[in-house]
ZAPAKE-663071 format. One record per residue: residue in one letter; x, y, z of N, C-alpha, C in turn. Coordinates in steps of 0.2 Angstrom, whole numbers, plus 5000, padded with zeros to 4 digits. Example, Ala and Ser with C-alpha at 12.3 -4.5 7.8 and 13.67 -1.06 7.14 Angstrom:
// ZAPAKE-663071
a506649725039506249785039506649845039/s506449895035506849955036506450005039/
This chain:
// ZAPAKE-663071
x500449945000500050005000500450065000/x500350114996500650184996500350224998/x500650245006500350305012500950355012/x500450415007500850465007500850535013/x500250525016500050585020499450535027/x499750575033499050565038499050625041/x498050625040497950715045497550675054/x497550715056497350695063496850765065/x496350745064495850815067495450795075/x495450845077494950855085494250875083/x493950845084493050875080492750875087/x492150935090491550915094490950935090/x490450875088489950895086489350895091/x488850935091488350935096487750885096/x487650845102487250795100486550845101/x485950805098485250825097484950815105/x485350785108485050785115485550755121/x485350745128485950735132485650655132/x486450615133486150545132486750525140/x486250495144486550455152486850405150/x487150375154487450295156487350295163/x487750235167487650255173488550275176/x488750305171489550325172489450405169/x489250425167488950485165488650525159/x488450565158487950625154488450655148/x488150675144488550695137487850755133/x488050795130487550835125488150835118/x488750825119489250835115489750775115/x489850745108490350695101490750745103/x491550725107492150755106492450695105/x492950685097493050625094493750665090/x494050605087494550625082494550595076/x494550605069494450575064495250595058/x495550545056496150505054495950495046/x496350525043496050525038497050505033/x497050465029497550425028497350425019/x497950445016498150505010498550435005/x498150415000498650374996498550374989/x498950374984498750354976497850384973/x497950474977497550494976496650474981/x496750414985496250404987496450424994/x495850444999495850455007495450405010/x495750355014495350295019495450365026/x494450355028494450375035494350325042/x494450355048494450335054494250375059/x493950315065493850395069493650345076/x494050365081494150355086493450385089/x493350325096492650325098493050345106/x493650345107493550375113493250445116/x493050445122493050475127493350535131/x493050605130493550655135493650615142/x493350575145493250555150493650485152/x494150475155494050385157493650365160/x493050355158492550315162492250255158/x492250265154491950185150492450145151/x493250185148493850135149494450185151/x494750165151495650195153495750275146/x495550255139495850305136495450375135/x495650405135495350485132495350495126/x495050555125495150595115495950615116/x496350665122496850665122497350605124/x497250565125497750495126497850485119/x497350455116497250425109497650475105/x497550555105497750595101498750575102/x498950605109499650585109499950515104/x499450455107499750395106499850385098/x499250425094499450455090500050475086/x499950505086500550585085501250565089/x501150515092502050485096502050435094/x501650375092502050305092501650295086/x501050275084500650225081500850255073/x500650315074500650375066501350365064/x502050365069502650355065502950295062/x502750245068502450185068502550135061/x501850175057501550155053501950185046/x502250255047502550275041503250255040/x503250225043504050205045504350135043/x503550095042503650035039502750015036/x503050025029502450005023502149945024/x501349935024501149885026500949865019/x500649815015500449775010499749785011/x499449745017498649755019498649765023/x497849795025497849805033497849775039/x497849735038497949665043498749665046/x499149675041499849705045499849745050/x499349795048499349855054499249835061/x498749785063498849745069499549685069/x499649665068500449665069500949725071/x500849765066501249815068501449845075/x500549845075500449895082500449845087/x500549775089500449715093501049745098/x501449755099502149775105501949835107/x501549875106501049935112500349905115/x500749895120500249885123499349915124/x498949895124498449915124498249965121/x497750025123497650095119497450055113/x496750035112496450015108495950045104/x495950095105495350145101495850185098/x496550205098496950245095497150195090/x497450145092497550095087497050075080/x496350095084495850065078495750125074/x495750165077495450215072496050245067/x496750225067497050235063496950165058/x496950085061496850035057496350055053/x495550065055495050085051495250135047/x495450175046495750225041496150185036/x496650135038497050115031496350055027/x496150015031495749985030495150025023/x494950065025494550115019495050135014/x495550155017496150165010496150115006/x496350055009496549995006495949985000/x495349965002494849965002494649994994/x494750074995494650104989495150114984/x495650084985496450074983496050024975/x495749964980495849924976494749904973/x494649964973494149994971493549914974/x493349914979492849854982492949894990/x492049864992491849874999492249845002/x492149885010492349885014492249815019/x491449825018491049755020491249685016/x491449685010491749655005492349615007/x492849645009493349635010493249615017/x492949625021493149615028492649535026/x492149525021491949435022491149435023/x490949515023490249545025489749495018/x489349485019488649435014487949465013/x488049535021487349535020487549625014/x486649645010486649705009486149745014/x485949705017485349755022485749735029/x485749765035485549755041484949775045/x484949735051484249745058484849785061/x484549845063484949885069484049905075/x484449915082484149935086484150005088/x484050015094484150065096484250075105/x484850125107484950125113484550195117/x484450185123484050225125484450245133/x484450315134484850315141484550325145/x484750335149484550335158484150425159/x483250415158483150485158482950495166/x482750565167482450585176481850545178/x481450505174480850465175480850395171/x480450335173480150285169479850315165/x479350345166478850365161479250415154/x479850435156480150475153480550415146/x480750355150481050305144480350265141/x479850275144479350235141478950275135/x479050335135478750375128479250355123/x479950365125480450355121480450265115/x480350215121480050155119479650155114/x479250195115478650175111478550205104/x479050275105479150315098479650285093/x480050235097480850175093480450115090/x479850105096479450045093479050065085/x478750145087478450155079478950155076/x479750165076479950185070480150125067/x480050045070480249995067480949975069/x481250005074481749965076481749895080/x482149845078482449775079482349765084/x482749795090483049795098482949865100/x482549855108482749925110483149895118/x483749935117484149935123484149995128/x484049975134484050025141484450015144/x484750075146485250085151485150105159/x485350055161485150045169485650045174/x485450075180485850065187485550065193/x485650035198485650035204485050075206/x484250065205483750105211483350125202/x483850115197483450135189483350065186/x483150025188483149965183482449925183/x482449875192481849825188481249865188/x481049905192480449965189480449995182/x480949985180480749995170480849965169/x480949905169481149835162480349825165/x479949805173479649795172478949855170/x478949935168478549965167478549935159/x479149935154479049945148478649855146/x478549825151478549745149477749755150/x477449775154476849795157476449845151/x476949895149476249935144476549915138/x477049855135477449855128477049775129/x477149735132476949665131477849635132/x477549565130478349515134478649505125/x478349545118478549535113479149575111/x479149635114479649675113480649655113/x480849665109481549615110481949685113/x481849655120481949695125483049675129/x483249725128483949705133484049765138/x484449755142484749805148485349795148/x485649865149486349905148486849905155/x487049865159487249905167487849945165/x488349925158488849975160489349965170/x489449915171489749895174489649915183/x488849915182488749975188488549925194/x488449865195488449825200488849775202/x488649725208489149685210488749625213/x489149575215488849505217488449515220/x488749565225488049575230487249605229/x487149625224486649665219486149575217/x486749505217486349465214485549455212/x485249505218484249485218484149525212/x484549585212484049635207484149585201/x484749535200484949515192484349465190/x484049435199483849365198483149405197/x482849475199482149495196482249505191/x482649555187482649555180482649495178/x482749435180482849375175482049375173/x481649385177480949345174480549375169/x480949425167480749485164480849445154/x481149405153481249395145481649445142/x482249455144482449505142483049465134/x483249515131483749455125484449455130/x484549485134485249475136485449555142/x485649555149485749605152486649615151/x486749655148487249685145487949705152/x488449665152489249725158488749715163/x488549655168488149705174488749715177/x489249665181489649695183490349715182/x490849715184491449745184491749755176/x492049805174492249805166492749765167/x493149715169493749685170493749615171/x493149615171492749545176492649485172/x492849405171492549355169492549305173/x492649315178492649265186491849275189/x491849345191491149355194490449335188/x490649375182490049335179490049275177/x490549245179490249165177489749145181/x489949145191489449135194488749155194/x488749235192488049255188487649215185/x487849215179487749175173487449105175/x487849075179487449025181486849025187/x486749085186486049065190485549115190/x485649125180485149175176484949125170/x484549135170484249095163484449155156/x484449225159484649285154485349275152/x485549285146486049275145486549335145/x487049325150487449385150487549405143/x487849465144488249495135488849515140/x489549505138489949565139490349595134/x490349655135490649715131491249735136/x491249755141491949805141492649775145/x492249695145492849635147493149605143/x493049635135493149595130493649635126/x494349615124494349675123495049625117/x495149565116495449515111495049465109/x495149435105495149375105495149325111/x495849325113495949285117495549315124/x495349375125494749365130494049325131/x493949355123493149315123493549235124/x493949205119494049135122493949105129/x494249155134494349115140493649125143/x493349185142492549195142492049125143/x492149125134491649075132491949015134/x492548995137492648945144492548935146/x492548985151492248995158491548985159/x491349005154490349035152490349085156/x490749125155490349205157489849235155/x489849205149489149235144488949195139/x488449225137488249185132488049235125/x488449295125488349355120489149385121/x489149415116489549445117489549505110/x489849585115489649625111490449635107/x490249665101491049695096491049765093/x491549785099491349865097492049885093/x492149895088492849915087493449935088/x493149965091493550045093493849985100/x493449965105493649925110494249865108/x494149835104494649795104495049815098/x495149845096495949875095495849895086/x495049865081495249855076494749825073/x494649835067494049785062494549715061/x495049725063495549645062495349605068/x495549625073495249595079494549585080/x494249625079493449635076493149565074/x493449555068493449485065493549445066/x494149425069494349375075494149355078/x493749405082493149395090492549365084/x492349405080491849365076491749275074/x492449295071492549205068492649155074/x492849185078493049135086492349115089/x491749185090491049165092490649135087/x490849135080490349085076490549015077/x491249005080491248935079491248905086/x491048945090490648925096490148915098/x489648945094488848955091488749025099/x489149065099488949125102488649185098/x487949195096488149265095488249325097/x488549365091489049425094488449475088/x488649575091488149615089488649665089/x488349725088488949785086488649835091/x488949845097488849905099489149975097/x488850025099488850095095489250135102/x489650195100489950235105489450305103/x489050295100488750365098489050405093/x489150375088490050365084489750415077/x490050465076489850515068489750475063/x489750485057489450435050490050395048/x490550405051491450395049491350305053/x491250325060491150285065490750235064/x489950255062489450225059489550175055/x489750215047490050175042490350105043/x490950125048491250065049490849995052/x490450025056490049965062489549945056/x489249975052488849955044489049885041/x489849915041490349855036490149795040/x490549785047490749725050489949705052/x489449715054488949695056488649655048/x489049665042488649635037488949555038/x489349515043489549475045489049435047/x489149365046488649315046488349315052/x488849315058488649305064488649355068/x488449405067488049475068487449455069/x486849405073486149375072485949425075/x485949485079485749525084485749585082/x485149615082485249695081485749755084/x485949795081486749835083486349875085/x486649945087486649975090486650045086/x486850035080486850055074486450105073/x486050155074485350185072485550245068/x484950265064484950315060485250355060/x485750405058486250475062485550515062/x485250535059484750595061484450605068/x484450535071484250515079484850585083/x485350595081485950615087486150665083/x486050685077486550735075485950775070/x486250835070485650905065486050915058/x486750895059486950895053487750835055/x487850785051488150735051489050745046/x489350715048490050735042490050685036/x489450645034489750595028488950615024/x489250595020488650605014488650535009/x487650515007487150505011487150495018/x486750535021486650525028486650445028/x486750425034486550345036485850355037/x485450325035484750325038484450265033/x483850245038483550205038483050205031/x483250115028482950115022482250085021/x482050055026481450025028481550035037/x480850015039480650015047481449955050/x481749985056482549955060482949925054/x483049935047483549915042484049995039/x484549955041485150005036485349955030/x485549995024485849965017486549945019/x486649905017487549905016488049925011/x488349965012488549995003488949975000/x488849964994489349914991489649954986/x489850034988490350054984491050044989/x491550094986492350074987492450094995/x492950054999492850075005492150075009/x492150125015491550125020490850145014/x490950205011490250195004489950265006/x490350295010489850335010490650415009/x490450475007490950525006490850595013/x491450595013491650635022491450695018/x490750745020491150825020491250855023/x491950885019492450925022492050975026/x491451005022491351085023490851065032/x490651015033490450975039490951005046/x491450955042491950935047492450995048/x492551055044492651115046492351155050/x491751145052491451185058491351135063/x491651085063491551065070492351055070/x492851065067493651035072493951075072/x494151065080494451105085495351115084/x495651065080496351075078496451005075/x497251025071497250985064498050975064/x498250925064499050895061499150845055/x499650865055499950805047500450785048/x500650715046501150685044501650655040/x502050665038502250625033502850595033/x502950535027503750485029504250535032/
């Protein structure tokens, strides 16, 4: 591959509303997007981390560093053939797995429109449609996420996910089961917000029919949920435990779970991404694409990998006009039919960055070259 230039921008776009966890509140997308310069074509990227370390360890500003000092010379410094080298490359840095991914997804769309074929294509993707759900945060009332429920319901989304904590939980799973019916393909979010001692609250959601209660406890943890697990008929998911391959394997070992979520940006990469995919199909696990609230760059990418066979479960993937007033990629991502996104089967991600977008929302800008 010939990489002639990399730019590194700081973006904050406004979201259309404030969205909870039970880690904290947001009204503002402060992201970085990695944009990788070759044989006249530009493969993008864009880091789903965090101002915050509270989902995990990295920041916007970590990423940007690890950037700009190791990964970006890194990679200029020794030419890769495909992008599957790029995780090789980066394997001897430890961790900083969102900084990592968002420059691999960047060569990966290079590569991709290099050799004129989709994204989804190359990564082994079959479908042209996906089922996406929708994730719903933590508001000041039940009745406040039960309207929200019901407006996701008319719009024909797949999965509707709620995000729960401690004093917020079986009082919604059970108000929405109550005014929604037990049809609803219903999951819950804990985001790592309990503990073994919590167990009763997990054993009343269990009677609830949920498709899977998502991280209930510790982000670090495959010891405690296996005890969980066995003594839920709900199937764990975890997401912020997983963060290799070689995690989901000892996982699916142990029986921590019986889902498992793949967020890119989290384990290091749409190469690892794949990995943890092909390792759960052939343990008949299925795995689902959760969302960071991620721009059309972000989006695009979770588009591609969810066209994977063993994607059976609606992502998290929802229409950008949910979250943003104006988006940086053209066509908008949005919904082709009631809970489906297209898959694009032009070159790379499929969809075109504007510039004139991404100009009014970045806050600072760098370049590199060999």
């Amino acid at each position: 591959m010939n990489i002639e230039r990399v730019e590194l921008q700081h973006l904050q776009m406004p979201l259309k509303f404030r969205f909870e966890t039970s880690f904290g509140s947001t009204t503002l997308k402060d992201f970085l997007l990695v944009s990788v310069y070759g044989d006249g074509e530009v493969g993008y990227g864009e880091s789903v981390a965090m101002p915050d370390p509270f989902y995990n360890e990295e920041t916007t500003e970590t990423v940007w560093y690890m950037l700009e000092k190791f990964l970006i010379p890194r990679l200029l410094a020794n030419p890769v053939e495909t992008p599957e080298e790029v995780a090789r490359l980066f394997a001897p840095i430890r961790r900083n797995n969102m900084a990592k991914s968002a420059l691999e997804g960047a060569v990966w769309d290079l590569s991709c429109k290099q050799k004129g074929i989709s994204l989804a294509k190359a990564l082994g993707g079959s479908r042209s449609v996906i089922d996406v759900g929708i994730s719903i945060g933590i508001e000041p009332t039940v009745e406040e996420v039960l309207e929200k429920v019901g407006q996701y319901l008319d719009e024909g989304y797949k999965k509707i996910k709620v995000k729960i904590k401690p004093g917020f939980d079986v009082q919604l799973i059970r108000g929405i089961r109550e005014r929604f019916g037990d049809q609803v393909p219903l999951m819950a979010d804990a985001n790592s917000a309990y503990t073994l001692d919590q167990i009763d609250i997990m054993k009343e959601l269990d009677q609830y029919g949920l498709i899977m209660i998502e991280q209930p406890l510790a982000h670090d943890d495959i010891i405690d949920h296996a005890q969980l697990q066995a003594v839920l008929s709900t199937p764990i998911c975890l997401d912020e435990s997983i963060h290799t391959a070689e995690d989901a394997r000892k996982a699916i070992e142990l029986k921590s779970c019986g889902i498992i979520n793949i967020k890119i940006g989290r384990v290091g990469g749409l190469t690892e991404a794949k990995r943890i995919h092909d390792l759960c199909q052939a343990q008949n696990i299925p795995v689902w694409c959760g969302g960071m609230v991620e721009s059309g760059v972000g989006r695009a990418h979770n588009v591609a990998i969810t066209s994977l066979q063993n994607f059976t479960i609606p992502g998290d993937t929802a229409a950008a006009s949910r979250y943003w007033d104006e988006d940086i990629v053209e066509p908008g991502i949005e919904l082709i039919a009631p809970g489906q996104l297209a898959v694009p089967d032009g070159p790379g991600i499929g969809y075109k960055v504007n510039q004139q977008a991404v100009g009014k929302y970045v806050l600072r800008s760098a370049n590199f070259r060999p």
